[in-house]
N, C-alpha and C positions, 0 to 999 in steps of 0.2 A: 414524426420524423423517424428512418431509417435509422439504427443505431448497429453497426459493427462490431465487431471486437477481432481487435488483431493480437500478434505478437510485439512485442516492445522492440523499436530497434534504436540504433544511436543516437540519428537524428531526430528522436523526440527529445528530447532530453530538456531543451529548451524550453517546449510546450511544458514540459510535466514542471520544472522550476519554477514557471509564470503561473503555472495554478495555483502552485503548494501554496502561492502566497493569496491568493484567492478563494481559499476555502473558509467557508460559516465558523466553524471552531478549530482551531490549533493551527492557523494560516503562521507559514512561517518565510519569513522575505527571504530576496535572492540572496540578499547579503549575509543574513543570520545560518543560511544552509552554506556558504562560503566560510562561513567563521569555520564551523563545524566538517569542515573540507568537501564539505559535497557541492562541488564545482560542474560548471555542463560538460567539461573533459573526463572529468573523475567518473562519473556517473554515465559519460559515453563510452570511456573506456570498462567499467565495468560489466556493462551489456553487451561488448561485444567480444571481451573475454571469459563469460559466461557465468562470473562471479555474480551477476544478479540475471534473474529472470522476471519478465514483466510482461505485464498484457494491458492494452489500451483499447478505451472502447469510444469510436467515434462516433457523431452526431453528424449525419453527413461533413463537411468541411470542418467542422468543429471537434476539438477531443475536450470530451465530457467529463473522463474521468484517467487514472491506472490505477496498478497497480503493481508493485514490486517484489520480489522475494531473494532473499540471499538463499546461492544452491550449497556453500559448505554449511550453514547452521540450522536451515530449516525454519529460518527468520522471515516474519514478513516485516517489512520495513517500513513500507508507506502504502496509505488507500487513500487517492484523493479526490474529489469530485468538485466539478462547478456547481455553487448552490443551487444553478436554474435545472440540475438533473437527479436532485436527490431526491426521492422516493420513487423513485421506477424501477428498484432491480439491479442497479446499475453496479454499486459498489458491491453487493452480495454476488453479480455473476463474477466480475473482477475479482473478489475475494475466492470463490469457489475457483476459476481459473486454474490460478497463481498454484496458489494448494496442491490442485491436483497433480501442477509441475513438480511441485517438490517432493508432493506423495513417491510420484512418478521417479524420482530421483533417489529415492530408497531412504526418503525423514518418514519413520513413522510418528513424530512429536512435531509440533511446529509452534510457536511462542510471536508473541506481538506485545508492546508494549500499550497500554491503552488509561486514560484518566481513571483512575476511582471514583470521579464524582459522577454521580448518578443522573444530576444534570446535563451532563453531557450528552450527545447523541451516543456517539462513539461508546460510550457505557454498557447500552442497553444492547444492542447491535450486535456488536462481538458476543455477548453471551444468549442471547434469540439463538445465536448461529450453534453454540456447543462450545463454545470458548469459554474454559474456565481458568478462576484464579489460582495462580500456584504458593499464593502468600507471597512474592516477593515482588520488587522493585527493580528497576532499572537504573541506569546511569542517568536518565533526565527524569526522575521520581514519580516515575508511570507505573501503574499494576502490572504485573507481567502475565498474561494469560496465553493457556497453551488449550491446543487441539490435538488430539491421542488418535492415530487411525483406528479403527476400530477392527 
């Protein structure tokens, strides 16, 4: 299968909520990202106020995966993937993207919040990539690991 990667625009927004809650580990429903105010307006309006940058990578008619990054913190926010696309690349080209946005946006630090447990995918993944721990924690009691441009 053809796989794309485009830029994020509003009208995903939809799609990317219906995966968050479809993803293998840390799937989080439409309702629990509503609790948390991330609504499909909040989150359209975001992107096309430019407060978050994203890239999305489709599987012909299908989107496989994104990814998001806030442009004032140098946050990545969220990487999500359908399980039927994880091990092709997918999430590390979406990761590399995003980054090089924010690179490109004058972050030379960039931070994500990710499980300490080792079991997890997400664990090993982000630090394969150069993602290290900074010792701290987050507001939802994630490791907080950052990438340093070099």
């Amino acid at each position: 299968m053809q796989l794309e990667y485009r830029t994020a625009t509003p009208q995903d927004t939809a799609e990317c909520i219906r995966i968050r809650g479809l993803t293998r580990e840390n799937a989080v429903s439409a309702e629990r990202l509503a609790s948390l105010g991330i609504t499909h307006d909040a989150w359209a309006d975001d992107i096309w106020s430019g407060a978050l940058r994203g890239c999305i990578c489709m599987a012909g008619a299908e989107m496989a995966g994104y990814c998001f990054g806030d442009t004032a913190t140098g946050e990545i926010v969220v990487l999500a993937l359908l399980p039927a696309y994880e091990g092709r690349g997918i999430g590390r080209e979406l990761l590399a993207r995003v980054s090089a946005q924010l690179h490109a946006l004058g972050h030379q630090r960039l931070f994500l919040g990710c499980s300490a447990d080792p079991a997890v995918r997400s664990h090993g993944f982000y630090r394969h990539l150069g993602w290290r721990s900074t010792g701290g924690v987050d507001g939802h009691g994630d490791e907080v690991l950052e990438l340093l441009r070099a």
